[in-house]
C-alpha positions as CSV (number, residue, x, y, z in Angstrom):
1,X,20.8,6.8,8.9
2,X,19.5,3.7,7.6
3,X,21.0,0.0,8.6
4,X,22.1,-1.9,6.5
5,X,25.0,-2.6,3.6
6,X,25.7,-0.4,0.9
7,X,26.3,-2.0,-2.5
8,X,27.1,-0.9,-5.6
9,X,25.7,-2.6,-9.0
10,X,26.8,-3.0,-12.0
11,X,24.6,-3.5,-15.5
12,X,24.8,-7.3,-15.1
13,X,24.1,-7.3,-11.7
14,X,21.2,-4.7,-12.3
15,X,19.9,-7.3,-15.0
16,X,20.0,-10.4,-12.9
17,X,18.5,-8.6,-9.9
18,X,15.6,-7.8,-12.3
19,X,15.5,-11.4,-13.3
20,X,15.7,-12.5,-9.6
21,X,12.8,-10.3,-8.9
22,X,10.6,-11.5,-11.7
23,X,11.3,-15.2,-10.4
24,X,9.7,-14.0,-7.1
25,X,6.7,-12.8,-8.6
26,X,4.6,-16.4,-8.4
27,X,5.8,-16.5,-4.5
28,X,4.6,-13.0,-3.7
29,X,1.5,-13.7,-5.3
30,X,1.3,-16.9,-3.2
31,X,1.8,-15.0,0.1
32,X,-0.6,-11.9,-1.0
33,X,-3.4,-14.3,-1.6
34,X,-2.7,-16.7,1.5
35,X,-2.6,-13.4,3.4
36,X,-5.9,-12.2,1.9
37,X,-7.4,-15.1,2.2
38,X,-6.8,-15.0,6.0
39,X,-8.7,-11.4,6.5
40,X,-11.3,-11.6,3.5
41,X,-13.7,-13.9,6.0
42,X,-16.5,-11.6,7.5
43,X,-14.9,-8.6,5.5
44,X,-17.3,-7.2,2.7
45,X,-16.4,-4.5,0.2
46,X,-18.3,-1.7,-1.5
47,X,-19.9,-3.5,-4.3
48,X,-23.7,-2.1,-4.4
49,X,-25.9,-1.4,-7.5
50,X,-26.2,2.3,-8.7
51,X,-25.8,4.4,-11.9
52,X,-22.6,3.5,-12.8
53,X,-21.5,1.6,-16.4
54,X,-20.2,-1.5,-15.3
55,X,-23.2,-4.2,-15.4
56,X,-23.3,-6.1,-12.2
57,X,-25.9,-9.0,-12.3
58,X,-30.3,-9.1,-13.4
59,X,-32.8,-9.0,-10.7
60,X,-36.6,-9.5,-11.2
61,X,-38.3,-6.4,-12.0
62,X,-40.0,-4.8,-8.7
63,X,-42.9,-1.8,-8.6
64,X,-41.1,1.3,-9.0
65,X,-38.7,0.5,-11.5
66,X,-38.7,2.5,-14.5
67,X,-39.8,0.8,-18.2
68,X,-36.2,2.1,-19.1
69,X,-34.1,-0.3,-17.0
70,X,-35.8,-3.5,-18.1
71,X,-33.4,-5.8,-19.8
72,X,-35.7,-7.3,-22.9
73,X,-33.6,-10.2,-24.7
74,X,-33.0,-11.2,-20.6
75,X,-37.1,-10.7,-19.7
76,X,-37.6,-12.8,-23.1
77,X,-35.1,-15.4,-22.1
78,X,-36.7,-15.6,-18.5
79,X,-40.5,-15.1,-19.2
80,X,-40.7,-12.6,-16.8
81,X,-38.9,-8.6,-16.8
82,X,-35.8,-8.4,-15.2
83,X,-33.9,-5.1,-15.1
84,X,-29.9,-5.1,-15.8
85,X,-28.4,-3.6,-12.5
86,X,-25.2,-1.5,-12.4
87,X,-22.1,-0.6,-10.3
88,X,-22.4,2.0,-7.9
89,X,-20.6,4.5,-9.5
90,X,-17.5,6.3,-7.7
91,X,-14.6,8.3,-7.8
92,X,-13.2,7.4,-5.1
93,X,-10.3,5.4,-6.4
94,X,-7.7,3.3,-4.2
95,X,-4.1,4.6,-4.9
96,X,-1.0,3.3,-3.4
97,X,2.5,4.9,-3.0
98,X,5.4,2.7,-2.3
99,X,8.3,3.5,-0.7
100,X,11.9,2.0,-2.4
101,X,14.0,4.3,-0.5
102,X,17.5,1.7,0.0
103,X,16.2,2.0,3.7
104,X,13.6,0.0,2.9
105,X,15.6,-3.1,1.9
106,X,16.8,-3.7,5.4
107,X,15.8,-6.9,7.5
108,X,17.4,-7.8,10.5
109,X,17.7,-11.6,11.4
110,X,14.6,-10.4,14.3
111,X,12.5,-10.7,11.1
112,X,11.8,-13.0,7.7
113,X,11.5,-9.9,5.4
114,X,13.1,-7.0,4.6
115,X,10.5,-3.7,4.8
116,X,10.1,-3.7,1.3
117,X,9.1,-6.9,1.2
118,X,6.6,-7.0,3.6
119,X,5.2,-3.6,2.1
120,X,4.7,-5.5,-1.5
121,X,2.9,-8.2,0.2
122,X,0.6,-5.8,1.7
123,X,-0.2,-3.9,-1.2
124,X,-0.7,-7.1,-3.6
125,X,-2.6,-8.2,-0.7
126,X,-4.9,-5.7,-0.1
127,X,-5.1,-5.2,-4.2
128,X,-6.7,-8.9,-4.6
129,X,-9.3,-7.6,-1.5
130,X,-9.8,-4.2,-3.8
131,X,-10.9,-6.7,-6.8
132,X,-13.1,-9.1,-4.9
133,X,-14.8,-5.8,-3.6
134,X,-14.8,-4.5,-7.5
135,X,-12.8,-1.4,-6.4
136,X,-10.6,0.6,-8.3
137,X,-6.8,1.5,-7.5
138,X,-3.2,2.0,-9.0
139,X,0.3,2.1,-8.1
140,X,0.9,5.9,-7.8
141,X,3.8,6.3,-10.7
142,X,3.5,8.6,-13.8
143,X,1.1,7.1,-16.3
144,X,-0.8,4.5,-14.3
145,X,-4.9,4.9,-14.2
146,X,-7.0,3.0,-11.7
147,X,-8.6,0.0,-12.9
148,X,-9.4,-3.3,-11.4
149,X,-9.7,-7.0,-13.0
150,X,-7.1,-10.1,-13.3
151,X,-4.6,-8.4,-15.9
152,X,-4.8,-5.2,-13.8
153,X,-3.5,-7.4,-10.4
154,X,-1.1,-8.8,-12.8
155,X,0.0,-5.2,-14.3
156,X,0.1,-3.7,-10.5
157,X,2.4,-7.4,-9.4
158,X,5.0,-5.8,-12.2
159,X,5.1,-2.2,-10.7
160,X,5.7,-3.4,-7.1
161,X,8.6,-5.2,-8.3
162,X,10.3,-2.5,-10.4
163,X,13.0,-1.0,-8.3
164,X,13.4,2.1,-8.8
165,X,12.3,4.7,-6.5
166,X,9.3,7.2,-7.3
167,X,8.9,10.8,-5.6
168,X,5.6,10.8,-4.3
169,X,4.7,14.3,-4.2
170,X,5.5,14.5,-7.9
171,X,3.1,12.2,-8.7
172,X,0.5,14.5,-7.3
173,X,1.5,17.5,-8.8
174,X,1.7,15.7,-12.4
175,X,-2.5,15.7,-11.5
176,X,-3.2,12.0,-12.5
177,X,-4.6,11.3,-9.0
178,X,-8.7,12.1,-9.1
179,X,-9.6,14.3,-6.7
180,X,-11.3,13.0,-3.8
181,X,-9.6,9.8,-3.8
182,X,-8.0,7.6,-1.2
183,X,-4.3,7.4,-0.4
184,X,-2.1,4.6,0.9
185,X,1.9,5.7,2.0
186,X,3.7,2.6,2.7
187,X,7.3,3.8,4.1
188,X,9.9,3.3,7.1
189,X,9.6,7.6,6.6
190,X,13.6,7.8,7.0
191,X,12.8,11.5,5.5
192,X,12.4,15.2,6.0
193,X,9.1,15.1,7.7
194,X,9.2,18.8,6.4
195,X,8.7,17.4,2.7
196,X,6.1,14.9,3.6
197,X,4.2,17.5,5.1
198,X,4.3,19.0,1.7
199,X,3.1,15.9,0.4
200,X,0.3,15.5,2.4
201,X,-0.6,18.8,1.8
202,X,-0.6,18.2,-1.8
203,X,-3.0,15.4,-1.2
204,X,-5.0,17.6,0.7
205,X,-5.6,20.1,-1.7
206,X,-6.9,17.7,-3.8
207,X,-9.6,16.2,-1.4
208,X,-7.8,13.6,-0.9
209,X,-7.7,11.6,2.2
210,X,-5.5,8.4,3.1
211,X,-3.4,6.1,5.6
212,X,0.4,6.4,6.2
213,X,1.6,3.0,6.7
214,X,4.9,3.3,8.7
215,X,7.1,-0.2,8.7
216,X,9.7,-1.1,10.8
217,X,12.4,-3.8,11.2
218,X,12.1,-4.9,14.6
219,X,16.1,-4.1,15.4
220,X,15.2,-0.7,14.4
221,X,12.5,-0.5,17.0
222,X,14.7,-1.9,20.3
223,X,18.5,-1.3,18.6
224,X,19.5,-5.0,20.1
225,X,23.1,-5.2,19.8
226,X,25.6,-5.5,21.8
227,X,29.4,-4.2,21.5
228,X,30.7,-2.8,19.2
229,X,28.8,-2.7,15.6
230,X,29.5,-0.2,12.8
231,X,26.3,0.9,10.8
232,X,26.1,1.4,7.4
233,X,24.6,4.6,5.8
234,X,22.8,3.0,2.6
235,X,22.0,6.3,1.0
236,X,25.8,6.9,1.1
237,X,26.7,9.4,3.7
238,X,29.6,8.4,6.4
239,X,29.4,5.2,8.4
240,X,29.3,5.1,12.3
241,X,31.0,2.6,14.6
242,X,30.1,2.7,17.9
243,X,31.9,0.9,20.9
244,X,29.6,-0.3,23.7
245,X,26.3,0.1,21.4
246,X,24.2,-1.4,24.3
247,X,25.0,2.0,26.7
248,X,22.8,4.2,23.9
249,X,19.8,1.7,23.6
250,X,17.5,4.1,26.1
251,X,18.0,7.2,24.0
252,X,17.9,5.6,21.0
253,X,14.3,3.7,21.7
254,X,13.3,7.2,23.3
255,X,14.5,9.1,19.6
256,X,12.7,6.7,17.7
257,X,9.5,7.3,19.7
258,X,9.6,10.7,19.4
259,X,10.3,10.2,15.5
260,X,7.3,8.0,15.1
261,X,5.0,10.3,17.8
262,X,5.7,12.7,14.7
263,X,4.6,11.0,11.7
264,X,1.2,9.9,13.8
265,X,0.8,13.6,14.3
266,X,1.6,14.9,11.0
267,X,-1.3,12.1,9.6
268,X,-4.0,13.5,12.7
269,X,-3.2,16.8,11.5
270,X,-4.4,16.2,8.3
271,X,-7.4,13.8,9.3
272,X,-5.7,10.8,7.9
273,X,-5.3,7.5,9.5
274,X,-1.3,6.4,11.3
275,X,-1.0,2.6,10.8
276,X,2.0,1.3,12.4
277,X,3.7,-2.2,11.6
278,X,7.0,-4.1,12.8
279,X,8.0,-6.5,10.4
280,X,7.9,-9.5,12.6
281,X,4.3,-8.8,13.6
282,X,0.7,-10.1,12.7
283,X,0.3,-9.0,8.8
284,X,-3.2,-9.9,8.9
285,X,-3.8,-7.5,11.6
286,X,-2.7,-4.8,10.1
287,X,-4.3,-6.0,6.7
288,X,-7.7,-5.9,8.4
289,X,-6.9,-2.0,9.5
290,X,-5.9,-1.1,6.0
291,X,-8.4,-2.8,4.2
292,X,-11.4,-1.6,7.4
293,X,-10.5,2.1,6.7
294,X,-10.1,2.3,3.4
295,X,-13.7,0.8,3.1
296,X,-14.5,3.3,5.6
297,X,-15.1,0.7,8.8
298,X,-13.7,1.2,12.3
C-alpha cells in the first residue's frame, strides 16, 4: 500500500495536467543542470579516441601512425600532417527505466518533492553528465534508440514527463535494448519482487548489467504520525485507518527494512549495484554514485 490520495481524472483534467507538466519542463531542466553542475567537477567521462565513426578532434601526426589516417585538406590547411581521431567505439549504451507507478507521486511535507520528481531530476541530470562524457543512452520505452546530443536531451526531457506508466520487463523482451548494455531502475519497488526478479533476469540474459535505484519519501522510511490517520491505497485497493498509528512505528520501520534488505539482495544476486535514496537527502551524493558506476568508478 502506497500513501497517498487517490484521484480520478477526467479528459480535461488529463489535458491540463499534460500542459502543467510541459510548463515544468524549463524548471526541471534548471534543477538537472544546477544538480550536474554540482557533481561534474573532478568527474571525467569515457570520451577516448578509438575506431569508432564519430570524429572527435585532429592531432599532429606521430611515428607509428598509419598513411591512411592522415587528414589531407587538414595537413594542407596546417602545413604539417595531422590525423582525424575518432570516438572510441562502444556498445555499451546507458538505458534508463523509470518508474510512474501512482506510488511514486507521493511526497510527504518531510520532503520538497514527490518520488517521481526527484527520479526525473536524476535522470535529466545524469543524462546532461552522459552528453558531456559523449555517451549514449535512452529512456527504456518501445521505439526509443540511444543517442546523445542537444535535441536528444531535449527528446529524453519529453519522455520523463509523459505519464504514463511503462512495464519494464516488456521493454526487454521487445529486444530494442543492445546486449551488453547498462541499466538504470529508478523506483520506490512497491512490487512483486517475484516479477522484478524476472526482470532482472531478463536483463541478465542479455549481458546486461545495471543499478536499481530505490527512492523513498522520508515518512515512508520512519512512518511519523501520530493518532489516528487513514491511508490511501492509490492503486485502488481498500483504505486503512488506524487508531493510535504511533504504537506500530517499530514493526513498521522493522518491515520496511526487511523489504529494502530484499531488493539490495535481489541486485547482489545478480552482480548489480543497490543505490538507496530518501527524498530529503543529498541528490548530489547519490548523483556522484550513479554517474561513478555507470562509468565503472568506485
Amino acid at each position: 500500500m502506497a500513501f497517498g490520495r487517490r484521484k480520478s481524472q477526467t479528459k480535461k483534467q488529463e489535458r491540463h495536467l499534460a500542459e502543467h507538466l510541459a510548463a515544468t519542463l524549463p524548471a526541471l531542466f534548471l534543477q538537472a543542470e544546477q544538480l550536474a553542475s554540482t557533481v561534474s567537477t573532478g568527474i571525467h567521462g569515457r570520451h577516448k579516441s578509438g575506431t569508432g565513426e564519430d570524429f572527435w578532434q585532429f592531432r599532429p601526426y606521430a611515428h607509428g601512425d598509419s598513411a591512411g589516417e592522415i587528414d589531407w585538406r587538414q595537413s594542407a590547411k596546417r602545413e604539417n600532417p595531422f590525423v582525424r581521431q575518432h570516438e572510441l567505439e562502444t556498445n555499451e549504451s546507458v538505458w534508463l527505466w523509470l518508474d510512474k507507478s501512482l506510488s511514486m507521486t507521493y511526497g510527504s511535507p518531510r520532503s520538497e518533492f514527490t518520488k517521481l520528481e526527484s527520479a526525473r531530476v536524476f535522470y535529466l541530470a545524469l543524462a546532461l553528465l552522459l552528453h558531456r562524457s559523449y555517451e549514449d543512452y535512452a529512456l527504456l520505452v518501445s521505439g526509443e534508440r540511444s543517442s546523445h546530443g542537444p535535441a536528444h536531451i531535449d527528446h529524453f526531457a519529453e519522455l520523463l514527463l509523459q505519464t504514463h506508466p511503462t512495464e519494464f520487463g516488456s521493454r526487454l523482451l521487445e529486444g530494442n535494448v543492445p546486449r551488453q548494455s547498462r541499466i538504470v531502475i529508478a523506483s520506490d519497488f512497491l512490487m512483486p519482487l517475484e516479477k522484478l526478479k524476472i526482470n532482472l533476469e531478463a536483463a541478465a540474459a542479455s549481458g546486461s548489467r545495471g543499478i536499481l535505484l530505490h527512492i523513498a519519501d522520508p515518512a515512508e522510511v520512519t512512518l511519523p504520525f501520530k493518532g489516528r490517520v487513514r491511508f490511501t491505497d492509490l492503486d485502488g485497493a481498500n483504505d486503512l485507518t488506524i487508531g493510535h498509528v504511533e504504537n506500530i512505528r517499530d514493526e513498521y520501520q522493522q518491515l520496511f527494512r526487511q523489504h529494502k534488505s530484499s531488493v539490495e539482495q535481489l541486485a547482489s544476486e545478480f552482480n548489480w549495484t543497490y543505490i538507496f535514496h530518501q527524498t530529503a537527502d543529498n541528490p548530489a551524493e547519490t548523483l556522484v554514485s550513479l554517474f561513478r558506476r555507470l562509468s565503472g568508478k568506485n
